[in-house]
N, C-alpha and C positions, 0 to 999 in steps of 0.2 A: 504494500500500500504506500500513496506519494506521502510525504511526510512534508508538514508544512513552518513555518513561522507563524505566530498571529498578528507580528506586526508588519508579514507583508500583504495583511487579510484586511481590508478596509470596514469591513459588514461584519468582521469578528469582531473587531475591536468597539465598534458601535454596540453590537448587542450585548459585550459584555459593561460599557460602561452604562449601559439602557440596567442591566439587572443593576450595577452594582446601589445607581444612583435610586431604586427604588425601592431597595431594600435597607437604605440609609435615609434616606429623604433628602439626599444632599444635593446638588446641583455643582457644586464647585471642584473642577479636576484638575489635582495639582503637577498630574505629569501626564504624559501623553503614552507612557505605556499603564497598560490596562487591570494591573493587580496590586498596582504598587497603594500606597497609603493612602488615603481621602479622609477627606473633613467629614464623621458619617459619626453617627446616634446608635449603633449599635455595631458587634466586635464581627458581622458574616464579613464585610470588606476586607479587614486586614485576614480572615483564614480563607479569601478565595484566591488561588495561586494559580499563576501561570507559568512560572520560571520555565525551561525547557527540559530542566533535569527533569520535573515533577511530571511534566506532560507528558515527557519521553516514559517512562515511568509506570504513568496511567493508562500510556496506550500497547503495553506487555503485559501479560498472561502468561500461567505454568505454558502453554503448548508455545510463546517461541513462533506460532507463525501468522498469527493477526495482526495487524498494529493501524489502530485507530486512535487519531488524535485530539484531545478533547479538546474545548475551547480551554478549560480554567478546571481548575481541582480545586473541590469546598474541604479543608482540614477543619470539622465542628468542632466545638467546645463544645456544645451542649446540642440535645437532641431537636430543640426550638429552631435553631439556625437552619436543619435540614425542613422542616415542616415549613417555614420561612422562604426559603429555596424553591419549594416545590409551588408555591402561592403563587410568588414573582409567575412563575414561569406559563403557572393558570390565568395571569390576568394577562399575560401578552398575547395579540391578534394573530402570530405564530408564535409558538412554545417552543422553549428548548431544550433538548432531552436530558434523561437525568438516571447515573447510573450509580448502584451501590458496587462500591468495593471492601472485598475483606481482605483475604489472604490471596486472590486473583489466583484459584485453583483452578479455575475454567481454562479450555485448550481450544476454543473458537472465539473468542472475545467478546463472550455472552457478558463481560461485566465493564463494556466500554461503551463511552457514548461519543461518537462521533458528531467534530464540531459541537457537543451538550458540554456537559457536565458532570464529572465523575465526584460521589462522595466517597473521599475517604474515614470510611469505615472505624481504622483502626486509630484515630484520633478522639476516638471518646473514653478510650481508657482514661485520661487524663481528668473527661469529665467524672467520671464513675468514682474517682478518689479510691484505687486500689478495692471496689467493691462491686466489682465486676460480675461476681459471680457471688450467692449467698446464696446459702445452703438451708435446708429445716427439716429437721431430723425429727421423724416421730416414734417416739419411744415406746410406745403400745402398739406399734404393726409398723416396721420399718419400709414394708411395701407402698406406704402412704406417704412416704419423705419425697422431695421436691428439692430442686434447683432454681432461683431467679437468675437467669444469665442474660448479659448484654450480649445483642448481636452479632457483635464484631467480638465477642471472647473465642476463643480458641478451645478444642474441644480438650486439649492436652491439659487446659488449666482448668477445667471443669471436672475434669478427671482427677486433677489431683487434691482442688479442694475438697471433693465432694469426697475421697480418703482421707483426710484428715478427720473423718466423722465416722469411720466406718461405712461409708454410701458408695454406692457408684452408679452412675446411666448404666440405663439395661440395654441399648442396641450401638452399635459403633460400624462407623466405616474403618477403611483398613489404613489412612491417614488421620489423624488425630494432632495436625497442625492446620483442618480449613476450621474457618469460623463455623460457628452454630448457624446465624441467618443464611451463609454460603449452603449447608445442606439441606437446611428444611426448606428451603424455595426448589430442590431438585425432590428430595426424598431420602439420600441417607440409610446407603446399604452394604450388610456385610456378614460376616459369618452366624453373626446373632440374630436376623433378622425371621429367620424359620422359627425362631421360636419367640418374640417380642417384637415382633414388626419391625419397618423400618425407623429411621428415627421420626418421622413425620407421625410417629404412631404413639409416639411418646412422649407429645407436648399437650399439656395441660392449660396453657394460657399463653398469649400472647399481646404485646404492644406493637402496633403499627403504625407507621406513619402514611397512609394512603397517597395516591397521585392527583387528591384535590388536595394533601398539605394538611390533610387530619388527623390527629394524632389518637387513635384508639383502641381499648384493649377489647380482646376479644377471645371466645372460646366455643366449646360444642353448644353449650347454652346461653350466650351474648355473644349479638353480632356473628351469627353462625357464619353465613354465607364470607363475610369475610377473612376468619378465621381456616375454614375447609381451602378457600380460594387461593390465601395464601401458600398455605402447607401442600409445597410440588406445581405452584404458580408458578416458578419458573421469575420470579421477581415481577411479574405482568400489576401487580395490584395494590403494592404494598413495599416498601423497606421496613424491615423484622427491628425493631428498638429492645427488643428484651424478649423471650421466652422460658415459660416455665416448666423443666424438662425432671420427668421422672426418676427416679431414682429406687434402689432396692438397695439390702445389704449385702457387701463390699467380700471377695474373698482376697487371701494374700496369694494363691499361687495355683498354678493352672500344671497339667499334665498333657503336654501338647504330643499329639501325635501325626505320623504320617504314612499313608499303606499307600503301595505304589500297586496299579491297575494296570495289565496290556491290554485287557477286552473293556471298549467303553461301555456295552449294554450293564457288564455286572458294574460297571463305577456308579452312572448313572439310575443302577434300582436300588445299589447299596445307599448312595446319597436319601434315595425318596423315600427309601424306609425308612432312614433315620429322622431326618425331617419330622416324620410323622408322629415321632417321640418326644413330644416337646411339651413335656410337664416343667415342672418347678423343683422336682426330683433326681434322683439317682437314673430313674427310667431313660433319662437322656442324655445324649453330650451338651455341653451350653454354646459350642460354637461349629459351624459342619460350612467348610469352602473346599476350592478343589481347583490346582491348576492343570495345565500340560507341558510336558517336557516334549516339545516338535525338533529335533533334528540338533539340538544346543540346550544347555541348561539357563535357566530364567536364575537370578541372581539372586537366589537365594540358596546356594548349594552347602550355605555353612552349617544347616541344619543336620547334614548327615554324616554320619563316621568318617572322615578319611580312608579309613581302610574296606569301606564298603563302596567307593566310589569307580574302582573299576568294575565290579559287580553291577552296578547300575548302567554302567555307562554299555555292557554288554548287551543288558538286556535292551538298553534304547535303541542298539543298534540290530537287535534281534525283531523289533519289534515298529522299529519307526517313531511309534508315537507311546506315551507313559501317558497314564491319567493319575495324579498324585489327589489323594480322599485328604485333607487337613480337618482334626478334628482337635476341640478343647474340651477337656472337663479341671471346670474350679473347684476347687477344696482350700480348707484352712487347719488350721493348727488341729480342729477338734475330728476331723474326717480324715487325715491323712494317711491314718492306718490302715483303713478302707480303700481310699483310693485305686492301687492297684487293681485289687477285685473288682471292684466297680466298672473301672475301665475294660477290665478283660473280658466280662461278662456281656456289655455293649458292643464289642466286638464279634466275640463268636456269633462265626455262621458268617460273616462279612467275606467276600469273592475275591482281596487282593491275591496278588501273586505271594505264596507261600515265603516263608522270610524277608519278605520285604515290608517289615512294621519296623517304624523307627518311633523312640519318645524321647520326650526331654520332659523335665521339672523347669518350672522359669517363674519367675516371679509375677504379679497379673498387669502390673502395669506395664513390665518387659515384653511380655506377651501381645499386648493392643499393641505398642509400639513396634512390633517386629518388621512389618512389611512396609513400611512407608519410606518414603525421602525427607530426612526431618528439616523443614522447611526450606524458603527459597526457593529459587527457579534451579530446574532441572540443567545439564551440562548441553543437550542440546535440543530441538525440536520436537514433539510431540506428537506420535502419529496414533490416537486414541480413536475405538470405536468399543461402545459401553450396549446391547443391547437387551432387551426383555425376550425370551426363547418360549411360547407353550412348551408345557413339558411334553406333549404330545410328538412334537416335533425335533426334537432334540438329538435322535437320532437322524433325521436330516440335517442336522448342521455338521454333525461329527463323520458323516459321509461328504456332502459339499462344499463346507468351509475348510474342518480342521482335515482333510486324507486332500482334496480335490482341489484345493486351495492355496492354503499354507504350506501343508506340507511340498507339494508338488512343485510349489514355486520358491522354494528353500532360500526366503530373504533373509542378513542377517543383520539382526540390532538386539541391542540392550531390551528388556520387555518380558512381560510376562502374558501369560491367558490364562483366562480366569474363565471356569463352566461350572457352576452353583447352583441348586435351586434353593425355592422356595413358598409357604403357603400362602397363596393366595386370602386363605380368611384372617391372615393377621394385616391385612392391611383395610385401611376403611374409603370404602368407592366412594365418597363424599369429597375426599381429597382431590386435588385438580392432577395431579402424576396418572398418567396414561399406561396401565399394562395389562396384559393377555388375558383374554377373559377363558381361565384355564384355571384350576385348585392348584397346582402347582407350574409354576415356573421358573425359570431359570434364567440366573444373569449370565450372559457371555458376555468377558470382553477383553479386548486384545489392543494392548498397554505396550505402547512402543518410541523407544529413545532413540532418534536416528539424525542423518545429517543433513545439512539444507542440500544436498547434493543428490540425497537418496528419499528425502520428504516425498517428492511426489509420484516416486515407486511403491513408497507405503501406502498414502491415501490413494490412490490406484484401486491399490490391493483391499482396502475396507469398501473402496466403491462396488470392487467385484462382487464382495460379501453381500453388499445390499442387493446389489442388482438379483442374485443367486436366491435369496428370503425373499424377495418381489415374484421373480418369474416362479418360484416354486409354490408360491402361496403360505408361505409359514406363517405369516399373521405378527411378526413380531412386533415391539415399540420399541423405539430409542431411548435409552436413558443418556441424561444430559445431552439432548439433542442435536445433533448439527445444523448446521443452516438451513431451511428449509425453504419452499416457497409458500406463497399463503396457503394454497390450494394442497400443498403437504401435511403443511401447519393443521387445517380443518380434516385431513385421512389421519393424522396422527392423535386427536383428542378424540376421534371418532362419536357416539352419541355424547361426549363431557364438552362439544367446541360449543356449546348455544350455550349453554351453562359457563361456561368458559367465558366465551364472548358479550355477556350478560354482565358478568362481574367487570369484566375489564370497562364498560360503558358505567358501572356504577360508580366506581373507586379509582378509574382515571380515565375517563372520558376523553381527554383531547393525546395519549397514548402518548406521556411524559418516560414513563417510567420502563427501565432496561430495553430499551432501545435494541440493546447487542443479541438478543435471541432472534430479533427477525420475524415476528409474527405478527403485529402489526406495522411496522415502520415500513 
């Protein structure tokens, strides 16, 4: 994308002094560039930036290949200033768009607003006075405790407050450095989700700030519709100012294991039976994912013995492709004696390849953290495709995709593939997040670090993907969706787009707000 200056922009530089001076009531501009200090009655002037660091900045993303440049970056102090923000921009005869940013985890620049207005997010810590995240622990059913967490908190720090108490969230993705509002506006999924929903499943209350500039809280019994709309809105409705996310009690340490699969049918029945065990109990594991090993190992081989690594590496090449089953069960100090049993019992009868069970003891926090990038942008480009699979059809992707596809066309980069399911009844169709209308499904998706030289041999490669789930009829949805056209946009919320589109005429009518997803801009 062309990358610009805004002081060679004549109409930038007007529209931004148009907002500044209306949100100040000032009239008087003491320099001719557009962010710098003005005579103004309230503190949104001096935190609206344009420097080019900041722009440059606001307009990168984890994936490394979007780059859209805003007019001006809002740094809040207080959450008034965005609601503020967002009024200005409703009373001009054209509006200018307006994006939240958190941790800029998105890999298409679903969190940028060209020529708009990116809010940075993570400048209200300052407002929150270190109280970011507050916790409340109920002593008479621990299942009843709750999190208030600011928007822009990080899920890492909500994790660790909420241990300080003995608490923890009951559902996690497999990065636990994006913010909280970054996942609940997609959905927020991961090995826990089969048995506790995704995280969208797991908030109890919410404050939003709408894209008329209104600031209010909402839940399944206030403000429903705005509430559902937001959680897996895709940002379309709403910037997330606070959510109030569940909480259970906390274990110290998990029994991670790993059974490696040749034959996908048995990985994929052993996954769906397990699944289906998702009490509160011994009866289940508490966490059930699953990558593949295609042709090179995915970067996480520290998990396995050393001296079992040629062993593996035979059979990958006996076999082509591995389907690795990752399963957790948490225990503490007072169950650990058990544990083993436990685990061996949930196992037997499970179809991996005969000695190939690997486990480890790790601590619970180590364990959330095990698969991620801890923070910061990646070394290079981004080549992500995240989708919803029926389970129905699942053995079609692992014939057309993962043998017909990937395999065949033996690219090589850093990355992993992920093929998981999960129930369908723990999540609530109320939600605006679009997936299979199936009891169980499955996420695939294929997570890849590669060079701007070989970027558009990858995305190729995920287009082949799509084209392949279209011509076959598999029915899937995208998670965290690509760019779409509108008319994709209305196939991909399927009967949710009127209901969809209903909300977004309610709570931002003139179609302010994240801009970067593309479904209505």
């Amino acid at each position: 994308m062309a990358r610009f200056s805004i002081l060679q922009n004549v109409s930038l530089i007007l529209l931004i002094n148009l907002v500044i001076i209306m949100l100040t009531n000032a009239i008087i501009i003491t320099t001719h560039h557009p962010c710098s200090a003005f005579h103004a009655s309230t503190e949104i002037s001096n935190n609206l930036v344009c420097d080019n660091f900041t722009l440059t900045l606001a307009s990168t993303d984890f994936g490394l290949t979007i780059h859209e440049k805003p007019l001006a970056v809002l740094e809040p102090t207080s959450i008034t200033e965005i609601s503020e923000l967002i009024k200005v921009s409703n009373s001009l005869s054209t509006p200018f768009t307006i994006a939240a940013r958190g941790q800029a985890h998105s890999v298409h620049g679903q969190a940028m607003a060209r020529e708009g207005i990116v809010v940075n997010m993570t400048h209200l810590n300052g407002y929150r006075h270190g109280k970011g995240v507050v916790i409340f622990r109920d002593e008479k059913d621990l299942w009843n405790s709750y999190a208030d967490v600011g928007g822009e908190q990080v899920w890492s720090d909500v994790l660790n407050a909420a241990l300080e108490y003995g608490l923890t969230p009951l559902s996690w993705t497999d990065n636990l450095f994006t913010s909280v509002g970054g996942t609940l506006v997609n959905a927020g999924v991961g090995g826990q989700t089969f048995k506790f929903g995704p995280q969208i499943a797991n908030v109890y209350e919410l404050d939003v700030i709408t894209g008329k500039g209104d600031l209010k809280t909402c839940s399944a019994e206030k403000n429903s519709k705005l509430f559902y709309g937001v959680l897996g809105g895709l940002g379309q409705f709403g910037i997330i100012t606070r959510a109030r996310i569940a909480l259970g009690p906390a274990y110290t340490k998990v029994k991670s294991l790993r059974l490696l699969y040749s034959d996908f049918s048995a990985y994929s029945k052993d996954q769906e039976y397990l699944i289906s065990l998702n009490g509160r109990n011994d009866n289940a594991f508490d966490a059930v994912e699953g990558f593949l090993m295609i042709n090179q190992w995915p970067n996480i081989i520290s998990f396995f013995p050393t001296q079992d690594l040629p062993r593996i590496n035979s059979l990958l090449a006996q076999h082509n492709i591995l389907y690795v089953l990752e399963l957790a069960k948490y225990y503490d100090n007072t169950t650990q004696d058990q544990i083993d049993q436990v685990v061996e019992r949930l196992v037997t009868g499970l179809k991996y390849v005969p000695t190939f069970k690997y486990e480890k003891d790790v601590l619970y926090q180590n364990f959330l953290h095990s698969s991620e990038n801890p923070g910061g942008f990646p070394e290079g480009p981004q080549s992500w495709l995240d989708i919803f699979v029926p389970g129905s059809r699942i053995s079609d992707i692992n014939e057309g995709v993962f043998k017909n596809i990937i395999f065949k066309q033996n690219l090589t980069a850093n990355g992993i593939i992920l093929a998981f399911p999960m129930n369908r009844t723990k999540w609530n169709d109320k939600m605006s997040v679009a997936i299979p209308d199936e009891q169980v499904f499955y996420l695939v998706s294929v997570l890849q670090t590669v060079t701007y030289d070989t970027l558009k041999t990858f995305d190729d490669q995920k287009n082949q993907i799509l084209e392949f789930c279209k011509d076959s009829g598999i029915g899937i949805k995208q998670y965290l969706p690509r760019n779409k056209t509108h008319e994709e946009w209305i196939q991909h919320f399927g009967p949710k787009w009127q209901n969809f589109k209903d909300t977004k005429n309610k709570f931002d009518p003139k179609r302010i707000l994240a801009p970067g997803q593309g479904i209505f801009n």
